[in-house]
N, C-alpha and C positions, 0 to 999 in steps of 0.2 A: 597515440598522438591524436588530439581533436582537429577536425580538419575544420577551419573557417563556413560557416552556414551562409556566406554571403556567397561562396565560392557555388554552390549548387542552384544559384538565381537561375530560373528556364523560365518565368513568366515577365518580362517585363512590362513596369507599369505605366501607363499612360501619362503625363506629366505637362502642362501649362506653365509657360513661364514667362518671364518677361525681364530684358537686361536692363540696368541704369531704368527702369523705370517705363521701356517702350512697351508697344503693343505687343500682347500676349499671344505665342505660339505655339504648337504641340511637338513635344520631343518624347521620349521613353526612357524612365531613370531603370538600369539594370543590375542595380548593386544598392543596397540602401544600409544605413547603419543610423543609430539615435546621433550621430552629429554630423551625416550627411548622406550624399549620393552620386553616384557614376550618372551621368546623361548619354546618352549616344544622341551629337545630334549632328547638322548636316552641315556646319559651317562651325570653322573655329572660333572658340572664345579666349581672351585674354586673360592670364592670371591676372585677381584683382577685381575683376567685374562686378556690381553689384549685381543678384539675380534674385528675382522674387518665383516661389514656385509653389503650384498648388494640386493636388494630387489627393486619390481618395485611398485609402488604405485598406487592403483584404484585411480579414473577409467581411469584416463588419458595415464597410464602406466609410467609414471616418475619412468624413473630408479634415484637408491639411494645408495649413496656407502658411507658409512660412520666407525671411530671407534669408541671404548667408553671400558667400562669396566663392567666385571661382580659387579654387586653389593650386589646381592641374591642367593642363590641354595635353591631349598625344596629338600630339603632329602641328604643334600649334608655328602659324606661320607658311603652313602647308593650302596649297587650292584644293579644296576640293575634288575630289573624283565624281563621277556618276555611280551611284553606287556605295558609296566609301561613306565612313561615319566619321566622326570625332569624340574621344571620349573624355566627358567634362567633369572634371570632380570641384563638390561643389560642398564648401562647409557652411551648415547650415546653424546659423546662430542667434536665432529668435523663437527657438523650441523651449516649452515650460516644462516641466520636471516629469507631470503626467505624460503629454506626447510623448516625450522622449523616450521613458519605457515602454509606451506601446507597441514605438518604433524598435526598442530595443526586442521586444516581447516577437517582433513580427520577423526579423530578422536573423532569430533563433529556431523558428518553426518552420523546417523545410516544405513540411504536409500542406500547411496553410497559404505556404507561398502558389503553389501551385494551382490550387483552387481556380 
């Protein structure tokens, strides 16, 4: 049985984003796949949000500027802890056919992830 390559993520990547359109802040996507990504960030988000997110891609450095929409929160509705994350899945849906396999290419290659 193939065990999911997204399940073995240990490098999370830095990530730029900006909700509905406000000023841009730094979170870490920990899970990525060609039609989205896991956010860990520090305050919940609403399903439905628009999010704009920009990110470079191992190992090549391919920058990535894409938007899409919250489609998950865990704990959404929850205060924050000190400490504590929220994890925000986020479909992203302004990817061109090339990105999207790179992303697919990148997500399949544990060795690379790691880098």
């Amino acid at each position: 049985m193939g065990q999911d390559p997204r399940r073995d993520f240990s490098v999370p990547i830095p990530v730029e984003f900006s909700l509905d359109g406000a000023e841009a802040t730094s979170e870490y996507a920990v899970n990525m796949s060609p039609r989205g990504m896991c956010l860990h960030m520090r305050e919940p988000v609403s399903v439905g949000t628009q999010i704009t997110v920009t990110f470079e891609l191992p190992p090549e450095g391919l920058r990535v500027e894409a938007s899409g929409k919250v489609v998950w929160c865990s704990h959404e509705g929850e205060i924050g802890l000190p400490g504590r994350f929220f994890e925000v899945g986020v479909h992203l849906d302004s990817l061109d056919d090339e990105l999207s396999e790179k992303l697919r290419y990148f997500a399949s290659q544990p060795v690379l992830r790691r880098r």
